[in-house]
DRENFITOR-462622 format. One record per residue (C-alpha): residue number from 1; residue in one letter; x, y, z. Coordinates in steps of 0.25 Angstrom, whole numbers, padded with zeros to 4 digits. Layout:
DRENFITOR-462622
+-----+---+-------+-------+-------+
|   k | r |    c1 |    c2 |    c3 |
+-----+---+-------+-------+-------+
| NUM | a |     X |     Y |     Z |
...
+-----+---+-------+-------+-------+
end
This chain:
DRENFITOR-462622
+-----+---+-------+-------+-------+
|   k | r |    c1 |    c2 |    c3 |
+-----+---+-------+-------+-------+
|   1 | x |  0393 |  0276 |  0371 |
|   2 | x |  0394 |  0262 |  0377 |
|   3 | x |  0402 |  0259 |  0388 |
|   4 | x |  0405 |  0243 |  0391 |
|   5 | x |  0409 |  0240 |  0405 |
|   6 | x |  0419 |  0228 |  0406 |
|   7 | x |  0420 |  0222 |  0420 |
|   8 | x |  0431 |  0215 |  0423 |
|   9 | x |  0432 |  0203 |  0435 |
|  10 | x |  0440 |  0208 |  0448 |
|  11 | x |  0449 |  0195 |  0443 |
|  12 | x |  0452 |  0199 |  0430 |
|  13 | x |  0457 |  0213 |  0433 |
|  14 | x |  0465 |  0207 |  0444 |
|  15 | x |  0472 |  0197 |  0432 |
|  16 | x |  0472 |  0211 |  0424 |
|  17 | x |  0480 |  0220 |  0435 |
|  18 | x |  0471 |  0231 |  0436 |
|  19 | x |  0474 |  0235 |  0451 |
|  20 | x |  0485 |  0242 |  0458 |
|  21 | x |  0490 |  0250 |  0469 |
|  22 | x |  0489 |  0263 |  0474 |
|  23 | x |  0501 |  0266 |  0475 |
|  24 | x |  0501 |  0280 |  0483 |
|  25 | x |  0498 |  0273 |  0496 |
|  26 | x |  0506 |  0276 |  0506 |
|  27 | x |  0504 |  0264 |  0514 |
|  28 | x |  0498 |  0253 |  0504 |
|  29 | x |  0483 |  0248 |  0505 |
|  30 | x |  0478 |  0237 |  0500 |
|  31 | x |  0470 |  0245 |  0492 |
|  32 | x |  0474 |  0251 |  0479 |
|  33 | x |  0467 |  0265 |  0473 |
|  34 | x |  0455 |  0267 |  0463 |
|  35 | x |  0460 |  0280 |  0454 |
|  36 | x |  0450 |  0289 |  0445 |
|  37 | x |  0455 |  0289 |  0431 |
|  38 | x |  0447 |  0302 |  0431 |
|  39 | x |  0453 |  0308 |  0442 |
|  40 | x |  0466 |  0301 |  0445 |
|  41 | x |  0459 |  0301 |  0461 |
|  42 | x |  0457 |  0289 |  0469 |
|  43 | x |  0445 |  0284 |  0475 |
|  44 | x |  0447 |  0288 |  0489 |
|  45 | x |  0436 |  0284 |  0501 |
|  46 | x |  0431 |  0296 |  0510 |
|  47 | x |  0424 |  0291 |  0524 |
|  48 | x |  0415 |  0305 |  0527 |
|  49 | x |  0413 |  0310 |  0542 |
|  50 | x |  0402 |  0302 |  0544 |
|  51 | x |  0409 |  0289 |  0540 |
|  52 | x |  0403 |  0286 |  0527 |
|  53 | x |  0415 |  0284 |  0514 |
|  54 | x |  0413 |  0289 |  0499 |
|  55 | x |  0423 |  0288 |  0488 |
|  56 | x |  0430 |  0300 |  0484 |
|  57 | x |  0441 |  0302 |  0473 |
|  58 | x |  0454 |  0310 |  0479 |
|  59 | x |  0468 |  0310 |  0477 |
|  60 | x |  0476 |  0297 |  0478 |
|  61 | x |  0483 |  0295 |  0492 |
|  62 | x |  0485 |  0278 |  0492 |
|  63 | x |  0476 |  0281 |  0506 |
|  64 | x |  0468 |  0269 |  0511 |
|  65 | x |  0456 |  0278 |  0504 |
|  66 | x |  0460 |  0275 |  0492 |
|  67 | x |  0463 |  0260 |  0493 |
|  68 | x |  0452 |  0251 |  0486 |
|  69 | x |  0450 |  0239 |  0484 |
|  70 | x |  0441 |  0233 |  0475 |
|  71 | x |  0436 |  0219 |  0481 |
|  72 | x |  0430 |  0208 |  0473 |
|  73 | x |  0415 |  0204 |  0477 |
|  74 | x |  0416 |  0191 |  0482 |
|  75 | x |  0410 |  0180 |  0473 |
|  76 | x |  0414 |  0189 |  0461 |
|  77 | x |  0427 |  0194 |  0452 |
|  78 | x |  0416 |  0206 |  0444 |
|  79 | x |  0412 |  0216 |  0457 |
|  80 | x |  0421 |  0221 |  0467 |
|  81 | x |  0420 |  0231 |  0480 |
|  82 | x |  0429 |  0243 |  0481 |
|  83 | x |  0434 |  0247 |  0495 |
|  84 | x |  0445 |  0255 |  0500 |
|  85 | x |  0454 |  0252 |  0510 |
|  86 | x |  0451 |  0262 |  0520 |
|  87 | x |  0437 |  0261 |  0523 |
|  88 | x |  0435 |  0247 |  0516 |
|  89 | x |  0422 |  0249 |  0511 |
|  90 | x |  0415 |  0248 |  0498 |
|  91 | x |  0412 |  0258 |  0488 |
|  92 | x |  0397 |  0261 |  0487 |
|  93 | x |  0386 |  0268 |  0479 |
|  94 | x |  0377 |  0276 |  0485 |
|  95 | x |  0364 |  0279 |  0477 |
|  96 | x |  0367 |  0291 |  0467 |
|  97 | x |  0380 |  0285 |  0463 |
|  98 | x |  0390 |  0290 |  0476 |
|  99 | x |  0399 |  0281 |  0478 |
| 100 | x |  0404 |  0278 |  0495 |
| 101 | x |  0409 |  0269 |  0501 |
| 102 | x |  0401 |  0258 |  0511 |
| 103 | x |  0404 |  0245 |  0519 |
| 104 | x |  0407 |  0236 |  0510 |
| 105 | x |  0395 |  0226 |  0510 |
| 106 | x |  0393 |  0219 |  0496 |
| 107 | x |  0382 |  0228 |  0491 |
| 108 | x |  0381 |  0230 |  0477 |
| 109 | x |  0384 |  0244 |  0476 |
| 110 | x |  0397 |  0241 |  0482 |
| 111 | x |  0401 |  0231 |  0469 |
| 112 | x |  0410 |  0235 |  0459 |
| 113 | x |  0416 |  0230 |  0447 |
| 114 | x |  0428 |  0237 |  0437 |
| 115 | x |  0427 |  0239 |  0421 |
| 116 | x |  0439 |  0244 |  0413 |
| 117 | x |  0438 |  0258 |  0408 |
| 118 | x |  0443 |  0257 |  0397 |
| 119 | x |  0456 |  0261 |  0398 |
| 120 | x |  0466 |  0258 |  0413 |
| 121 | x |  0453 |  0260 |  0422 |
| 122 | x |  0442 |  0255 |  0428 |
| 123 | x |  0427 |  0258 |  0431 |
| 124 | x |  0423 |  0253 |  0445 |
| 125 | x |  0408 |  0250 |  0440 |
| 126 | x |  0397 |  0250 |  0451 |
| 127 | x |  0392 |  0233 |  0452 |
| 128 | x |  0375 |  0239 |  0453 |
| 129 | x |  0378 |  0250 |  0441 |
| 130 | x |  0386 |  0241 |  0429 |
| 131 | x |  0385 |  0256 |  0423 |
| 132 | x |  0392 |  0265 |  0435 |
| 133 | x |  0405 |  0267 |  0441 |
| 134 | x |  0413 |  0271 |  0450 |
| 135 | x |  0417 |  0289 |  0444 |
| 136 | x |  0425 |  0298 |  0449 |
| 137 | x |  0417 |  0312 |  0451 |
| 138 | x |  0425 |  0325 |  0454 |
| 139 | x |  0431 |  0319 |  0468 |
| 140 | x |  0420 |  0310 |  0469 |
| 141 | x |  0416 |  0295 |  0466 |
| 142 | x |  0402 |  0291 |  0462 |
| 143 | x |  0395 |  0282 |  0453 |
| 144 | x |  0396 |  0285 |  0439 |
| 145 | x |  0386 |  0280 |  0429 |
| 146 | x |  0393 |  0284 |  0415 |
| 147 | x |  0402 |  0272 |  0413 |
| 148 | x |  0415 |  0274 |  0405 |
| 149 | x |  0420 |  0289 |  0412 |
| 150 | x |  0433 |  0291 |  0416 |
| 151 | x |  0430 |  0295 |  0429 |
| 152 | x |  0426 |  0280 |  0431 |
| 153 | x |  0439 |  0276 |  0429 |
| 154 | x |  0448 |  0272 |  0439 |
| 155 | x |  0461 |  0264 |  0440 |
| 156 | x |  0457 |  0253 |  0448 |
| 157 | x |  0469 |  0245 |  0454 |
| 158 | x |  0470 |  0229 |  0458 |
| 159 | x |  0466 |  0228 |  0474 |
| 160 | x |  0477 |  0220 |  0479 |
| 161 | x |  0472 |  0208 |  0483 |
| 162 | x |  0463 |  0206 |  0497 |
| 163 | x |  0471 |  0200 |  0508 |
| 164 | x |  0460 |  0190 |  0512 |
| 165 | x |  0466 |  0175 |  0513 |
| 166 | x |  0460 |  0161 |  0514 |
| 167 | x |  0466 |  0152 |  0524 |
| 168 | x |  0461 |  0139 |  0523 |
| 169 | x |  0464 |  0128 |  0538 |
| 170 | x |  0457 |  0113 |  0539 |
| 171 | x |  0454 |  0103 |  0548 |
| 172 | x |  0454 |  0088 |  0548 |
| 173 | x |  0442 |  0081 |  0554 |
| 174 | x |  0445 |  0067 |  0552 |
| 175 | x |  0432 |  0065 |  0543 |
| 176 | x |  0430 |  0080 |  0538 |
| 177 | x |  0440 |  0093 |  0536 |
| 178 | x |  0436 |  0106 |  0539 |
| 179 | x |  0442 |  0117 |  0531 |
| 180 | x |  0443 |  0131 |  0535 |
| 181 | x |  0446 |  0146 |  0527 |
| 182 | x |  0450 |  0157 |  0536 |
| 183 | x |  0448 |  0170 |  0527 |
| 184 | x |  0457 |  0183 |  0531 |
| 185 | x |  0456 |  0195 |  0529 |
| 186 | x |  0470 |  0204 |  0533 |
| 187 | x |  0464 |  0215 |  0523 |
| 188 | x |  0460 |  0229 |  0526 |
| 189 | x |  0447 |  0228 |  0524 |
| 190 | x |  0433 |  0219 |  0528 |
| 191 | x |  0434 |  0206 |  0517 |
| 192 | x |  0418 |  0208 |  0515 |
| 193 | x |  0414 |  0194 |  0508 |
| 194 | x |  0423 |  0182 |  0503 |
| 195 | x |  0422 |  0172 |  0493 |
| 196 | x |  0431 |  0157 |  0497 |
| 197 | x |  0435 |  0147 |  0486 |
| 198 | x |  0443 |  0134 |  0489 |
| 199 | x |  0443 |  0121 |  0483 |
| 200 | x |  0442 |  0109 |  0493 |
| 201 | x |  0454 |  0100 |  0491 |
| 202 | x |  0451 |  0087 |  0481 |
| 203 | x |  0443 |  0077 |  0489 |
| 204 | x |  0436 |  0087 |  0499 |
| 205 | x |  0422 |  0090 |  0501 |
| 206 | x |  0417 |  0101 |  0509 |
| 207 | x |  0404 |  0098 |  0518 |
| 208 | x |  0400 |  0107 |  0528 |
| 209 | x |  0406 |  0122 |  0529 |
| 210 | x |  0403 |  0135 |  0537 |
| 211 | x |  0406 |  0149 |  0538 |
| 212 | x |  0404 |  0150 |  0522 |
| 213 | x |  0396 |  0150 |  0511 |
| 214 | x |  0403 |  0138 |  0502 |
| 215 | x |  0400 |  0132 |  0488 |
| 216 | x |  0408 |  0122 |  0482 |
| 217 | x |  0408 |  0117 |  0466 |
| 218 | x |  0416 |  0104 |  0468 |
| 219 | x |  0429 |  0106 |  0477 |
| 220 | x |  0428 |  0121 |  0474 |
| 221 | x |  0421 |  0130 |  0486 |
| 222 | x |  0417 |  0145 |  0486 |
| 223 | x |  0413 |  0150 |  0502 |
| 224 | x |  0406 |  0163 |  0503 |
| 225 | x |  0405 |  0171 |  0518 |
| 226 | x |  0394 |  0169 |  0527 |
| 227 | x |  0389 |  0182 |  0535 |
| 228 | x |  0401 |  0180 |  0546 |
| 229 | x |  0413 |  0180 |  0537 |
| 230 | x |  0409 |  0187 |  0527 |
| 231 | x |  0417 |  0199 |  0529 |
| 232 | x |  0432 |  0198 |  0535 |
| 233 | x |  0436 |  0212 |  0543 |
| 234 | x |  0449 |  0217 |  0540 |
| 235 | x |  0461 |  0207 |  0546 |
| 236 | x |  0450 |  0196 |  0550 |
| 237 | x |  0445 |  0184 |  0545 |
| 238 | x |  0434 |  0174 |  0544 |
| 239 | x |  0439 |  0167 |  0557 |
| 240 | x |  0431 |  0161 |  0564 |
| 241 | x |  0421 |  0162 |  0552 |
| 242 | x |  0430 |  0153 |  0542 |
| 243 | x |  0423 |  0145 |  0532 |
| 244 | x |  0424 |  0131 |  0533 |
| 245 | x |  0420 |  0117 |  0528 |
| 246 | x |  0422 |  0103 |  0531 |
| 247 | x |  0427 |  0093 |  0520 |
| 248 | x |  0428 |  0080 |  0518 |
| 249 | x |  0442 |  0073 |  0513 |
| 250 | x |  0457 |  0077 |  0514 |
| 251 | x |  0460 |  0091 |  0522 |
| 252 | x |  0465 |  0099 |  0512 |
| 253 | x |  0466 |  0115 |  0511 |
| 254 | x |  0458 |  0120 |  0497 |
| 255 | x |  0463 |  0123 |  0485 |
| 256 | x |  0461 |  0136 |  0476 |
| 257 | x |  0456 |  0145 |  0490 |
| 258 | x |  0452 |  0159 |  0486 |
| 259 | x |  0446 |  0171 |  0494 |
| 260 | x |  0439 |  0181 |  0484 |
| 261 | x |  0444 |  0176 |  0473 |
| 262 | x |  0460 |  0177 |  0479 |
| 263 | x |  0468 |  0165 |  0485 |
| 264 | x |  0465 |  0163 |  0501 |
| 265 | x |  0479 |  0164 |  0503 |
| 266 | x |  0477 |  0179 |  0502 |
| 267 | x |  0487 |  0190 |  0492 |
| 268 | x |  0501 |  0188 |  0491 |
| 269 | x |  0512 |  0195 |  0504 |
| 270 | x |  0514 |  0210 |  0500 |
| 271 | x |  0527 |  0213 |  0495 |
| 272 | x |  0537 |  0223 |  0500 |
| 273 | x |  0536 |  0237 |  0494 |
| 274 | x |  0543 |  0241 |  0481 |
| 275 | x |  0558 |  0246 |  0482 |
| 276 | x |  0561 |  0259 |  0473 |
| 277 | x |  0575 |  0255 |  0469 |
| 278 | x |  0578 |  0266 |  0458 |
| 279 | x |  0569 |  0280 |  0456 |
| 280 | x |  0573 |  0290 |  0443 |
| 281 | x |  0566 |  0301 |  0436 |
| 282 | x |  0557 |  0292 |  0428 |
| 283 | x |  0556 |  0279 |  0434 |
| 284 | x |  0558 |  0270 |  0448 |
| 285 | x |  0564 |  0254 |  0450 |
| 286 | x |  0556 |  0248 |  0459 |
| 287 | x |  0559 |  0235 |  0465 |
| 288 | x |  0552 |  0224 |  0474 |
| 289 | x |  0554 |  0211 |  0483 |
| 290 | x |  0552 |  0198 |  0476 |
| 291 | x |  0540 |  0191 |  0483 |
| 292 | x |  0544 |  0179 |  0490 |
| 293 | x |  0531 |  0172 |  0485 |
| 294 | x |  0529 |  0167 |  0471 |
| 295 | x |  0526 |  0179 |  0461 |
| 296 | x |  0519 |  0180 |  0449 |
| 297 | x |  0522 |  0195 |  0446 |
| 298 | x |  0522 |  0209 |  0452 |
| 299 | x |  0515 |  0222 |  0450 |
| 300 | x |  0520 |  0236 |  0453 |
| 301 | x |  0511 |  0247 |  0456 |
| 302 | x |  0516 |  0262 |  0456 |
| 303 | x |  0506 |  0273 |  0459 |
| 304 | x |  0493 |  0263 |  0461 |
| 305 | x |  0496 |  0255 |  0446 |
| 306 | x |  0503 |  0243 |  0443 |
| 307 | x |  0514 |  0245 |  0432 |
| 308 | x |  0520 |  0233 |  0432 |
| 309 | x |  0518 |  0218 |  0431 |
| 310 | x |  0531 |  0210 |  0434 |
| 311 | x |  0535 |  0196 |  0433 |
| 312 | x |  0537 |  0190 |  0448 |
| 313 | x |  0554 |  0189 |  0445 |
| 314 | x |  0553 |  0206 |  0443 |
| 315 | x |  0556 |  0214 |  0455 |
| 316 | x |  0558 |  0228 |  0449 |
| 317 | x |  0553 |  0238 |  0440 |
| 318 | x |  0556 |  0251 |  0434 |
| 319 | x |  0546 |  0260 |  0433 |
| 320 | x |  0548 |  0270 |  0423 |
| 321 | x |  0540 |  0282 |  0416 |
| 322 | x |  0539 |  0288 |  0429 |
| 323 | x |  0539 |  0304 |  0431 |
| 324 | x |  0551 |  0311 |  0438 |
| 325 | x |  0548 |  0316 |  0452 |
| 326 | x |  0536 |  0307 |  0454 |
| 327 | x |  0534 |  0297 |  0466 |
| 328 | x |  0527 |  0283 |  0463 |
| 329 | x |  0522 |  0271 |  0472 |
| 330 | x |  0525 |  0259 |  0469 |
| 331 | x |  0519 |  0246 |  0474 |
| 332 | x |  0522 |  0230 |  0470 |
| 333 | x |  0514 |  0215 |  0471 |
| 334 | x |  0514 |  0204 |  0467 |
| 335 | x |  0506 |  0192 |  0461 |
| 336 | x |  0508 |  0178 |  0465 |
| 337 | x |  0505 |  0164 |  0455 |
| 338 | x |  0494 |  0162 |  0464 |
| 339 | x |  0486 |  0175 |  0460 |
| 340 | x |  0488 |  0183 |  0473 |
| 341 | x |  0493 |  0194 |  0475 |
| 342 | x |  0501 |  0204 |  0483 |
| 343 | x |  0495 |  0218 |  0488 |
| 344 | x |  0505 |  0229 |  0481 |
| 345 | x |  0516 |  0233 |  0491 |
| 346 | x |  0518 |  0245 |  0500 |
| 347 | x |  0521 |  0256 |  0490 |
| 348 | x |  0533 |  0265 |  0487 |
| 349 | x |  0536 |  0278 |  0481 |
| 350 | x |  0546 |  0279 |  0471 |
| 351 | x |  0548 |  0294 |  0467 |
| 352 | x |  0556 |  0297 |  0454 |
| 353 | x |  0567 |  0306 |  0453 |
| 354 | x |  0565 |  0320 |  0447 |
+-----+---+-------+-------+-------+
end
């Protein structure tokens, strides 16, 4: 039996919708859970006495364990590294096909990239093994080299999007400008590489430039990090390591600015958390604050999956079909005209009546 392996681009399963929330956190993390479709466990990060982190599958708590993120190599939309929001480090393979958990620093067995299953999962397929993915075994994760089980199957959610932002500040020289991008990074984890787009304002000509790697086709630029502002701690920033240029003509800010792949000005505020307005046996009204800033539509998650795609005048929903007795979490975000967009709000339980 052949199996074909269909890859698809970290943009196109963003268009798609493939990623959600999990919804069992008690306080909500930027992260969002990978579930076995095997064993209906998630992947869960284990540091050991002597300070070294494996991957383990265990009950699904919505713990800062069990928040990953899969992160986009910079430079490309194909390969991705997969961290979780406690330890921030990368998923590994270890000779033999163990998988742990390393610093991440772009190697390529820390490269990843998903493939549809077949049905509503996902493989997470190893970048230096096109033919082995990520499998659940017993309570255990490792590198399986059969592609096409089950137990390689996971329900892979949409990571919100990275909290990194682009500010962009110039100066006039009188004969030259310069032009200056600060890039911030109020996530909760190390940015570990970045990849800066702009186009120069109509007339401009960039000459020299420091603290960056820049290539330009016409007005359009791309900067790559140099060894000092590579990587961004947590809550810092490339200051006083910002890339800069001088130009020639008008002082004007660029156009089109990006920061791996997303607009410099960084996702969308979060919204307030969903309000719970009616509970029966078998179904629950949830309801929501309008954003104050333009919307193109919302999504609502309950228990880690998004249900529902509403317009940007829809503020409600009914959620029906649910079991009597039961308690669900429920988590709602929104996407602007621009593209960005919100992380999902803090959650709430709704429990059905019996």
């Amino acid at each position: 039996m052949r199996t074909t392996v269909r890859f698809f681009a970290v943009a196109a399963l963003a268009a798609a919708g493939i990623f959600g929330a999990d919804a069992q956190a008690a306080t909500p993390s930027a992260g969002q859970p990978l579930v076995s479709q095997l064993t209906g466990l998630c992947l869960t990060s284990v540091t050991n006495p002597d300070g070294s982190t494996v991957v383990q599958q265990q009950p699904c708590r919505g713990t800062l364990e069990q928040q990953w993120r899969l992160r986009a190599v910079a430079g490309t939309t194909l390969y991705f590294y997969v961290t979780d929001d406690r330890s921030g480090k990368c998923l590994d393979i270890l000779p033999g096909g163990q998988i742990v958990q390393n610093p991440c620093d772009s190697t390529p067995t820390q490269r990843w990239t998903l493939s549809p299953d077949g049905g509503s999962g996902y493989l997470i397929v190893s970048v230096v093994n096109w033919l082995s993915a990520l499998q659940a075994d017993g309570g255990t994760v490792r590198l399986g080299v059969s592609l096409g089980a089950q137990a390689q199957s996971w329900s892979v959610t949409r990571t919100p999007e990275p909290l990194t932002n682009a500010s962009f500040q110039s100066q006039d020289r009188g004969t030259y400008w310069i032009g200056e991008y600060a890039i911030a990074n109020p996530d909760k984890v190390a940015l570990r590489d970045w990849v800066l787009q702009f186009d120069l304002p109509a007339g401009a000509w960039m000459g020299s430039y420091w603290n960056g790697v820049a290539t330009a086709k016409g007005t359009h630029v791309t900067v790559r990090p140099v060894p000092g502002n590579s990587t961004v701690a947590a809550g810092d920033s490339t200051t006083p390591n910002d890339f800069g240029f001088a130009a020639l003509g008008v002082p004007r800010t660029p156009a089109n600015c990006t920061i791996n792949g997303r607009p410099c000005a960084g996702p969308r505020p979060l919204l307030a958390p969903v309000r719970a307005s009616l509970a029966t046996a078998n179904q629950a009204t949830l309801a929501w604050q309008a954003s104050a800033e333009p919307v193109s539509q919302y999504e609502l998650a309950r228990d880690g999956v998004v249900i529902a795609r509403l317009s940007a005048q829809s503020t409600s929903y009914v959620d029906t079909g649910l079991a009597s007795g039961a308690s669900y979490i429920y988590q709602v975000r929104e996407w602007g005209p621009d593209g960005r967009v919100s992380a999902f709000s803090p959650a709430v339980t709704v429990t059905t009546a019996t």
